[in-house]
C-alpha positions in Angstrom: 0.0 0.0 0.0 1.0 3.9 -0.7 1.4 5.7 2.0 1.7 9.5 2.3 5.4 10.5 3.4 7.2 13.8 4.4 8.8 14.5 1.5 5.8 14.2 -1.0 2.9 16.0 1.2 -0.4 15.6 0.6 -0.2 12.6 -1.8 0.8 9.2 -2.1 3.8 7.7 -3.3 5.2 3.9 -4.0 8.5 4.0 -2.3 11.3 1.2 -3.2 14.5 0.3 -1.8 16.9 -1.4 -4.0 19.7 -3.9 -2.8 23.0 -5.4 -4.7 25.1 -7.4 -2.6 25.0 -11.1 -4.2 28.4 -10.6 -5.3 30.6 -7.6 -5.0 30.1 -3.6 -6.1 27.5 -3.7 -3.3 24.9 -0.6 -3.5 22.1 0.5 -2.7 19.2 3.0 -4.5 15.8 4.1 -3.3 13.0 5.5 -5.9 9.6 7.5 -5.0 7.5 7.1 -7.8 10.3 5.6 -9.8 12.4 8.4 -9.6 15.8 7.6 -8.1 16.4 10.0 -4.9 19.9 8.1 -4.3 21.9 5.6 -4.9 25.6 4.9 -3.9 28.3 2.5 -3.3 28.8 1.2 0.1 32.8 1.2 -0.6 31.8 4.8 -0.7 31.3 5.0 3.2 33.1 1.7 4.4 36.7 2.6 2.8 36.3 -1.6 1.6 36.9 -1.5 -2.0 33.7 -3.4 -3.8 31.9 -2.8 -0.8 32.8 -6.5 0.7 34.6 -9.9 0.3 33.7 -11.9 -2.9 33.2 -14.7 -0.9 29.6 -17.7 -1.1 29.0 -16.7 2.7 29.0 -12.8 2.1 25.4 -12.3 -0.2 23.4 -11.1 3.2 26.4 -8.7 3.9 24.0 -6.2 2.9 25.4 -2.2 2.2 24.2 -0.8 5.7 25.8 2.7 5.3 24.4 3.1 1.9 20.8 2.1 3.0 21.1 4.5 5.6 22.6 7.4 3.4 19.4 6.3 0.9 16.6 6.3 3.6 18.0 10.0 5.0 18.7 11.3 1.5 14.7 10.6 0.9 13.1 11.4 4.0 11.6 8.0 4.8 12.0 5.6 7.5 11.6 1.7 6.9 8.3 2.0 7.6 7.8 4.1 4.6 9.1 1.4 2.3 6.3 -0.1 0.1 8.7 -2.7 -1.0 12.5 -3.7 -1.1 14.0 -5.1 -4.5 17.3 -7.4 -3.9 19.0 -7.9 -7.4 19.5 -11.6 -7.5 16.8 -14.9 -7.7 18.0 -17.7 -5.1 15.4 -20.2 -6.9 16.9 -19.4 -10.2 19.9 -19.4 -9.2 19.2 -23.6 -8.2 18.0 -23.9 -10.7 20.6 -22.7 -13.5 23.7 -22.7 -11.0 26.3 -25.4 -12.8 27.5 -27.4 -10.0 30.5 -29.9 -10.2 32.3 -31.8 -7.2 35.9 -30.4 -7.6 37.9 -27.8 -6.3 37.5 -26.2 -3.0 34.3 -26.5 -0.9 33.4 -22.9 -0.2 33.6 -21.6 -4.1 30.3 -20.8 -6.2 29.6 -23.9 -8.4 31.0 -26.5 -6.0 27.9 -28.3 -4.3 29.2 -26.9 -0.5 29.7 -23.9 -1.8 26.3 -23.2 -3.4 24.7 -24.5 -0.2 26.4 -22.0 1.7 25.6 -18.8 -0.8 21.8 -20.5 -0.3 21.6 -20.0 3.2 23.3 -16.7 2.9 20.6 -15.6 0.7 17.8 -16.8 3.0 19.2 -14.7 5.5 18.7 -11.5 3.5 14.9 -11.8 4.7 15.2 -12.4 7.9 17.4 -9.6 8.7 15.0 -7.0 6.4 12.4 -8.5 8.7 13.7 -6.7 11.5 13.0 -2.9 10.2 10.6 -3.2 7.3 7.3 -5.3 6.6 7.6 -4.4 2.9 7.6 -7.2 0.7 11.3 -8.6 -0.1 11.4 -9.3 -4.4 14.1 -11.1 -5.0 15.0 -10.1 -9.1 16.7 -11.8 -11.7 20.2 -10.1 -11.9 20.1 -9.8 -15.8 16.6 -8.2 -15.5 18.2 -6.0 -13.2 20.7 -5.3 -15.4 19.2 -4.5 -18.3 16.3 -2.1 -16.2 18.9 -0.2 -15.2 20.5 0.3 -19.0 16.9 1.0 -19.7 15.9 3.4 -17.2 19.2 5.5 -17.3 19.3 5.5 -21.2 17.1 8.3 -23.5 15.9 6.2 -25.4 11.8 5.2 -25.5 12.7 1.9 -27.1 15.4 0.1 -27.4 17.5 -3.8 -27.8 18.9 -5.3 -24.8 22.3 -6.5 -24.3 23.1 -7.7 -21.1 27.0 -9.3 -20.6 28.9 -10.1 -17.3 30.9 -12.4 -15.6 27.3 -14.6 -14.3 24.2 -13.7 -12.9 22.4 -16.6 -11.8 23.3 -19.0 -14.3 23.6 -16.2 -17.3 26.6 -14.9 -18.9 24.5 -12.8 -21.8 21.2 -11.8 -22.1 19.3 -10.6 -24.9 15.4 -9.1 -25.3 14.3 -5.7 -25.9 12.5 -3.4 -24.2 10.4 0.0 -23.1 10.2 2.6 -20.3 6.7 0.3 -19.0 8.0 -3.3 -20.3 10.6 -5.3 -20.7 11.1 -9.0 -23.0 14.3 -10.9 -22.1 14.3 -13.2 -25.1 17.6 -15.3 -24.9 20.6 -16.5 -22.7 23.8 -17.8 -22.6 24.9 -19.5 -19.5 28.0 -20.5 -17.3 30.7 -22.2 -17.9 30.3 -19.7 -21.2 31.4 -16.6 -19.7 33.5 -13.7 -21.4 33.8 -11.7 -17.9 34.8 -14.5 -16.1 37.4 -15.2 -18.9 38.3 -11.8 -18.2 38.8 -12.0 -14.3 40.8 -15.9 -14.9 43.2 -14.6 -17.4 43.9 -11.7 -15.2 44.7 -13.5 -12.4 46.9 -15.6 -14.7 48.6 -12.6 -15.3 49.5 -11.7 -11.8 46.8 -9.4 -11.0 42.9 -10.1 -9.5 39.7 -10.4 -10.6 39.0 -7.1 -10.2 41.6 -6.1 -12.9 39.9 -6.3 -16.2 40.5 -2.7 -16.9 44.2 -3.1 -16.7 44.4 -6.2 -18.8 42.8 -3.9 -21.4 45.6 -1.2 -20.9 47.9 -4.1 -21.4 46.2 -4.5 -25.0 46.6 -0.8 -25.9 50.3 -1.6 -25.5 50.4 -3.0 -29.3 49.7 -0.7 -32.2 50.1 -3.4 -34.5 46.6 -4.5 -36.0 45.3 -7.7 -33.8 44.7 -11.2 -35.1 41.9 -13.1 -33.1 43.9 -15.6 -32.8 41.1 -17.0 -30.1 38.4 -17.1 -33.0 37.5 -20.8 -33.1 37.9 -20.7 -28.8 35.5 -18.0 -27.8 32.8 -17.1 -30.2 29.0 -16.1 -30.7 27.8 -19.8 -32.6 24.1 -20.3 -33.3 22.5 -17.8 -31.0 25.0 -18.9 -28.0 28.4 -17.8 -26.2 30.7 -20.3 -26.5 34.1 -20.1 -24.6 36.3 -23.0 -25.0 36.5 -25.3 -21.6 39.9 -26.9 -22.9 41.2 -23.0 -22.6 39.5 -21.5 -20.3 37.7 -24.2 -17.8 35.8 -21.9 -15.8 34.4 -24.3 -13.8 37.6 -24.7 -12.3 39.3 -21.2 -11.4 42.0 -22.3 -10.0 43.1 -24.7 -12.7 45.5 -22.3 -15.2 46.8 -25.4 -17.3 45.2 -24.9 -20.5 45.7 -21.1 -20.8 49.5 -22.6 -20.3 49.3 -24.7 -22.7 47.5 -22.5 -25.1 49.7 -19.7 -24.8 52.8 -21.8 -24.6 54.0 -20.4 -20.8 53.7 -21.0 -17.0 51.7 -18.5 -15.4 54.8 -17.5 -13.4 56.2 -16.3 -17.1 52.8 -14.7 -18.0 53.2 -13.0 -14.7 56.4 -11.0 -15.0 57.4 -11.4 -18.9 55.6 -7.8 -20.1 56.1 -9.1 -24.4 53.6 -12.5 -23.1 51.1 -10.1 -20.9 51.0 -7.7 -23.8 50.3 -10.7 -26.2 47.4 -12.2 -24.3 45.9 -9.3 -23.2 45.5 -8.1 -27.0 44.3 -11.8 -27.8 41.4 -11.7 -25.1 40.6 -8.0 -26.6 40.2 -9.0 -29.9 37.9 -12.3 -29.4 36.0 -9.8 -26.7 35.3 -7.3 -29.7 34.4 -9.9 -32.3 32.4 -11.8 -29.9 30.5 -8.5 -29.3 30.0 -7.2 -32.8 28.7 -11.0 -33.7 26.2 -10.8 -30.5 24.9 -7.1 -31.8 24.8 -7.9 -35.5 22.2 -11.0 -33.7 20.4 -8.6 -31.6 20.3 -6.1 -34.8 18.9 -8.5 -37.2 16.1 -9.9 -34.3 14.7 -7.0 -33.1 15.3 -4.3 -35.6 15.8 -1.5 -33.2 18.3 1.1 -33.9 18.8 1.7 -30.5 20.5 -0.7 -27.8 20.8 -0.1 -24.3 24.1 -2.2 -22.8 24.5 -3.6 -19.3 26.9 -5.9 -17.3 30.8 -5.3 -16.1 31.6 -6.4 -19.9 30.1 -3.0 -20.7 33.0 -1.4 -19.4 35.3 -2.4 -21.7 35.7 1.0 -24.0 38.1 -0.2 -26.6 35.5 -3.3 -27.4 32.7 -0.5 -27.0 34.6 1.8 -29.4 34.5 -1.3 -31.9 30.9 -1.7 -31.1 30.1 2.1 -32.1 32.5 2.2 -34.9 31.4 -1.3 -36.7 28.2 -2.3 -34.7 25.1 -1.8 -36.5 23.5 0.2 -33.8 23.1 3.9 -34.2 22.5 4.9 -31.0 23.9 3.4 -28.0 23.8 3.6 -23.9 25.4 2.2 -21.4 24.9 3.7 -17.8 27.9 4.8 -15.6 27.0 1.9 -13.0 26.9 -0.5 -16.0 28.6 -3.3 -13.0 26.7 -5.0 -10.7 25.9 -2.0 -8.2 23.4 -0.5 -10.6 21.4 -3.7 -10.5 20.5 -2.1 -7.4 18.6 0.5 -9.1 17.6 -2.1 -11.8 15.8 -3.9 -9.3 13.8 -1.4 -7.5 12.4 0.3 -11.3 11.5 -3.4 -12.0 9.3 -4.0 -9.1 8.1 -0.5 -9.9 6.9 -1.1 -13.2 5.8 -4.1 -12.0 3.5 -3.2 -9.4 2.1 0.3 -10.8 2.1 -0.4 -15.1 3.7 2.8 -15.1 6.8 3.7 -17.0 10.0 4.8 -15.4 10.3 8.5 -15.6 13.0 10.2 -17.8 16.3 11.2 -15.6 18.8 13.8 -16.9 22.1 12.5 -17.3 23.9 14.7 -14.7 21.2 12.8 -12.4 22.5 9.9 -13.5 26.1 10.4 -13.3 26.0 11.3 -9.6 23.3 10.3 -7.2 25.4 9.9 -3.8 26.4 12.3 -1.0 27.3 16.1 -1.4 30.9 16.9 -0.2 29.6 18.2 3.3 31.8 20.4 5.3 34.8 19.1 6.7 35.4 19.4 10.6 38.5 21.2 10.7 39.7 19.1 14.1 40.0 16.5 11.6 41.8 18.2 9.0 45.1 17.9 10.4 46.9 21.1 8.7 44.6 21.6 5.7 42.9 24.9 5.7 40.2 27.0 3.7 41.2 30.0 1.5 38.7 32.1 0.2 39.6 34.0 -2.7 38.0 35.6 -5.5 38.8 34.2 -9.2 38.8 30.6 -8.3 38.7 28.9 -11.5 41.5 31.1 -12.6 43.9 30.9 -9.9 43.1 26.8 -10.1 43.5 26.9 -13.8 46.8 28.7 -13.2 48.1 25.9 -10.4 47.0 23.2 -13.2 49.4 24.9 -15.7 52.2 24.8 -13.6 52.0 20.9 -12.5 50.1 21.0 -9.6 47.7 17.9 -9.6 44.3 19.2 -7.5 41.8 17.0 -6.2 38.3 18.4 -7.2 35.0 17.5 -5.2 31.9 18.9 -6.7 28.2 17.8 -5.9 26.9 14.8 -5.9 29.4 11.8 -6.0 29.7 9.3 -8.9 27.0 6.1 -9.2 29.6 4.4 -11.3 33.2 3.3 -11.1 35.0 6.7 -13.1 35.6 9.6 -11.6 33.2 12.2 -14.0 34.2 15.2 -12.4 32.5 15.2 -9.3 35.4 13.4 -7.2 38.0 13.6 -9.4 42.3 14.5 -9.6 42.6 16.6 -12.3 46.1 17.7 -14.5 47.0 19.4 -17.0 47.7 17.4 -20.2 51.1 20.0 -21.3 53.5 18.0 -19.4 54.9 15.6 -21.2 55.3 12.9 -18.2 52.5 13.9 -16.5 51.3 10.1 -16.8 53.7 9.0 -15.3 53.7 11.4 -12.8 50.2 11.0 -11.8 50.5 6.8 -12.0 53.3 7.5 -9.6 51.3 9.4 -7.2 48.3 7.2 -7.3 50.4 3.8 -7.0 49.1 2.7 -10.9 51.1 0.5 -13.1 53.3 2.2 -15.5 50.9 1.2 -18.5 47.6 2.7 -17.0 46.7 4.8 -19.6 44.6 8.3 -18.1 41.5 10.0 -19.2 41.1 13.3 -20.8 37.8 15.3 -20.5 37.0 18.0 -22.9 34.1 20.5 -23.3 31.0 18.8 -25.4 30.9 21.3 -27.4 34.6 20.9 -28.6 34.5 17.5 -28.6 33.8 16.4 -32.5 36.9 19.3 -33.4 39.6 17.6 -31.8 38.4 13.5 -31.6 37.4 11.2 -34.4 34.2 10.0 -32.7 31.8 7.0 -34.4 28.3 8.7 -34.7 27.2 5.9 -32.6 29.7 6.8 -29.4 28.3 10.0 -28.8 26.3 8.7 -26.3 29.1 7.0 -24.7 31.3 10.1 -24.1 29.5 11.9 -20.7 30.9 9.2 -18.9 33.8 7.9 -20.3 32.8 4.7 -21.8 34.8 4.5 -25.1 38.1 5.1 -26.3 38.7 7.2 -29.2 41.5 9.2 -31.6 42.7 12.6 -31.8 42.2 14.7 -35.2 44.8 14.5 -36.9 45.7 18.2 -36.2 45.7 17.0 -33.0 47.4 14.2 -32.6 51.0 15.5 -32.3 49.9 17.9 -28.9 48.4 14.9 -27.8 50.9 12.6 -28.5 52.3 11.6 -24.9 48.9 11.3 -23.2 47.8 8.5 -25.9 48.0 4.5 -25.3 50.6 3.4 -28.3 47.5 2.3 -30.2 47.4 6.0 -30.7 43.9 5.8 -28.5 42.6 7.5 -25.1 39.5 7.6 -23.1 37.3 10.5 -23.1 34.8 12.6 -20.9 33.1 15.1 -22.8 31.8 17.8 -20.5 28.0 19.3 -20.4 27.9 23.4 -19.9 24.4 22.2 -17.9 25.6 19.2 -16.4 28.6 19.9 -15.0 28.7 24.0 -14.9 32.2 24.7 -12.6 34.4 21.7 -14.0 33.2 23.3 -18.2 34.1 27.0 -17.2 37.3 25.2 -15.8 37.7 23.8 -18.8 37.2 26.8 -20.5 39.8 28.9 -18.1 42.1 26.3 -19.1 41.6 27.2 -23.1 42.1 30.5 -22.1 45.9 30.2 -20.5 46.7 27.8 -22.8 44.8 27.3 -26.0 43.8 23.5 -25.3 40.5 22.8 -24.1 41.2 19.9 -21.9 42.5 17.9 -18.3 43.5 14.7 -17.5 40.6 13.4 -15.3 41.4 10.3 -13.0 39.8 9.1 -9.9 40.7 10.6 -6.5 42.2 7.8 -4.4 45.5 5.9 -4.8 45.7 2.3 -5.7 43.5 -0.2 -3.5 40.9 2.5 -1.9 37.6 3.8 -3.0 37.2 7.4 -4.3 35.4 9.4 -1.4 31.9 10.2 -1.2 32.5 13.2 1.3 35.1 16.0 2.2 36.0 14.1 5.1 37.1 11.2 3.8 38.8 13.1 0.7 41.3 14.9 3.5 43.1 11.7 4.1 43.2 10.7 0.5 44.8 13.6 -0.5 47.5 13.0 2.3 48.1 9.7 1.3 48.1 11.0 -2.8 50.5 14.1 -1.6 48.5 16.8 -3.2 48.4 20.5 -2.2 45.2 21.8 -3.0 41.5 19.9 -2.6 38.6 22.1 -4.9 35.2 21.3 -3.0 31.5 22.8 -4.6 33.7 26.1 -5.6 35.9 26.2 -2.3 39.6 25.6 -1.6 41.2 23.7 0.7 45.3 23.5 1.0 48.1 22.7 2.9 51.5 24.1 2.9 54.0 21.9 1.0 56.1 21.4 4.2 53.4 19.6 6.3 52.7 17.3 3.3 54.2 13.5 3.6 53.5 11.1 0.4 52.8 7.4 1.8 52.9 4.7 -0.4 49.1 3.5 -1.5 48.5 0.3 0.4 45.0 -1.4 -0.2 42.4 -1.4 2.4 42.0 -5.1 3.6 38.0 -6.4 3.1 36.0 -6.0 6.5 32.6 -6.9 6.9 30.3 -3.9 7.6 29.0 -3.8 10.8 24.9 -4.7 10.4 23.7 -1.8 12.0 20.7 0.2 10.2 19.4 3.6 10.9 16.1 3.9 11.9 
């Protein structure tokens, strides 16, 4: 039942808390009438990068901070709640798990370890119990998925592409869909998998799971035109994924022995021999584009659509997305921010909405999209341990003038990121003149050397000085897809771009983002080049902040100077600043303690 609450007085409204915590990237979201109020990270408030251990015992470690932050940001109480949506299916996931008898006892797919993610699952209720009698809805994670590509996206109809490591039992999904309705049509399921390919070669590479994104860096490291040499081994066949088990076997993790033998090396070589991670990395990246151009040509020629909305952490990838807008046969293409697994949190809750009301989930403006987390707050200055607030007059200019001469300055501004890339709104910023600033900022952040950095430009400069597919416009507000500078360009730009001759871009809304475009334009001003380097503010192994408060210690940790927050500086004089090596913050389980 509606009920009338403070914040909409004098009427009723369906109010819905959405959960992710199955797996990792934990979140949480909360619409009133299907408009999203909030939704946010819990590594935002916890400091625990991913929000919690990846482990079968973890699903009912559910993001308490960012519940609470949700509930306050909305003005309801748990009694307000009309429903709670949590963004995975226990019974579906019985029923499609694949379940063998080998390896060890407490990972997904061995019959101990789904037992134990069961039981985890059926605790989720009983703790929600406690606070709420709104109905629990437990929802399919690729329906999630693809509501929240949906919902976020322009578009009033579109296809539906849905690709990730596993939902339940899926690895790809594929339907098509409307603001009121969506058809999920076909699936692909486990052991096929691109994204856990993705996470098994990385860790055969030396790094974790959660290192996708720099196995791709690794594949921007050859400008020499790829062969998919993995054609025949992972390939869209007859409306299905098929990854090759002799390869890949994904059913056992922890078994590397046939990416040895197919790639002619131990994984203690692949590990430290750059040449070999360079030359799988660009393997896996080509099959991934192919494999993705096949699956959209599919989706094209099925549904007809000209639009597609794209979910799952497979979305991420923006040189197989630049592919995908360049030789896709799409013309129009989203993928929201929080394209991983913590924007199934909003996913869920506009599912049960449409659900329960036949209404269509409202429109949201991209900025809302971008950022629907804290503010930056005002820092308590006991805590601030020698940084202090100037006020001056000409802001942007004096900041634009620090960026010039090398300074890298953390910026804070509104609402913080729903997504994993810094857009702006808890960002480091640099400028792009020096010609080892990459290096310089990788250093200060604790990055590998081959981490490539993103440059953001004004929108409205964009298409001058980047070579961008018609279809990847769309893709550009929050730095989803690699592109290439004009040729008029490309020598300034030289020694900010991977040796494919490619780099990330933000493109920059006047109405979106008003202070970080007039910095932009300040920076034109002094130095006749429209744009920054734009990387996350936290060093290696930490979350980026969600408020002023936590962004004080990052920036002792990073080294830097100067912290921008909603228009207002903060510094500290360079003799009270120590740099300390990034170390990661170890996994904790949040303490279950709700507001309310």
């Amino acid at each position: 039942m509606m009920k009338q609450i403070k914040r909409f007085p004098g009427r009723c409204a369906q109010v819905i808390l959405g959960v992710n915590s199955a797996y990792h990237e934990s979140a949480a979201a909360i619409a009133i009438d299907g408009c999203v109020i909030a939704a946010v990270e819990e590594e935002r408030f916890s400091g625990c990068k991913h929000g919690k251990p990846l482990r079968v015992d973890s699903a009912h470690y559910l993001p308490v901070e960012a519940i609470n932050y949700c509930l306050k940001e909305a003005g309801v109480t748990w009694q307000d709640l009309d429903a709670v949506a949590y963004s995975l299916d226990p019974s579906l996931r019985q029923r499609q798990a694949c379940i063998g008898s080998e390896g060890r006892y407490d990972n997904f797919g061995h019959p101990l370890g789904e037992s134990m993610f069961q039981r985890s699952l059926a605790r989720v209720p009983k703790m929600l119990r406690s606070h709420t009698n709104a109905k629990l809805h437990f929802v399919p994670h690729h329906v999630c998925h693809a509501w929240y590509a949906l919902g976020t996206s322009s578009f009033e109809q579109a296809a539906v592409l849905v690709m990730d490591g596993i939902g339940e039992g899926a690895s790809v999904s594929l339907g098509r869909g409307n603001r009121r309705q969506l058809q999920m049509q076909r699936q692909s399921l486990f052991p096929h998998s691109v994204g856990l390919a993705w996470e098994k070669v990385a860790r055969f590479l030396g790094l974790t799971e959660y290192d996708a994104c720099k196995v791709m860096a690794l594949a921007g490291l050859d400008s020499a035109p790829p062969s998919n040499a993995l054609a025949d081994h992972m390939q869209w066949c007859e409306e299905r994924l098929v990854v090759d088990p002799q390869i890949f076997d994904l059913e056992h993790p922890g078994d590397y022995s046939g990416l040895e033998q197919w790639f002619g090396c131990s994984r203690k070589v692949a590990a430290q021999d750059t040449a070999i991670r360079i030359r799988i990395a660009v393997t896996l990246q080509r099959s991934t584009e192919e494999v993705l151009l096949a699956i959209a040509n599919d989706l094209h020629k099925q549904t007809g659509e000209p639009a597609l909305v794209y979910a799952g952490g497979v979305a991420l990838n923006c040189r197989a997305n630049a592919e995908l807008a360049a030789r896709g046969p799409f013309s129009k293409i989203h993928i929201g921010p929080a394209a991983h697994d913590a924007g199934t949190a909003v996913g869920a809750a506009w599912h049960v909405y449409t659900g329960i009301t036949k209404l269509p989930v409202p429109g949201h403006a991209s900025a809302e999209v971008a950022g629907w987390g804290p503010i930056p707050g005002i820092a308590f200055l006991g805590r601030a341990k020698g940084w202090q607030r100037k006020r001056m007059s000409g802001l942007l200019t004096t900041v634009a003038r620090w960026l010039t001469e090398g300074e890298v300055i953390g910026w804070l501004d509104g609402r913080c990121e729903f997504g994993p890339r810094a857009l702006g709104r808890r960002s480091l910023l640099a400028s792009p003149l020096s010609r080892d600033v990459v290096e310089r900022v990788n250093q200060l952040k604790g990055r590998y050397w081959f981490e490539p950095l993103a440059l953001a430009v004004p929108r409205e400069r964009a298409e001058e000085l980047f070579d961008i597919p018609v279809a990847g416009h769309g893709l550009t507000p929050y730095m989803l897809i690699t592109v290439r500078p004009r040729p008029a360009w490309h020598e300034r730009l030289a020694h900010l771009l991977h040796a494919d001759g490619t780099v990330r871009l933000q493109t920059v809304n006047r109405e979106d983002h008003p202070r970080f475009h007039a910095l932009l334009l300040e920076i034109e001003r002094l130095n006749d080049i429209p744009l920054l380097i734009n990387t996350s503010f936290n060093p290696r192994g930490r979350p980026m902040p969600a408020t002023i408060t936590q962004a004080l210690p990052l920036a002792d940790a990073l080294g830097i100077r100067y912290i921008v927050v909603d228009g207002e500086c903060w510094s500290k004089a360079r003799q009270d600043i120590a740099v300390h090596t990034a170390t990661a913050v170890p996994d904790q389980r949040p303490e279950l303690v709700f507001a309310g």
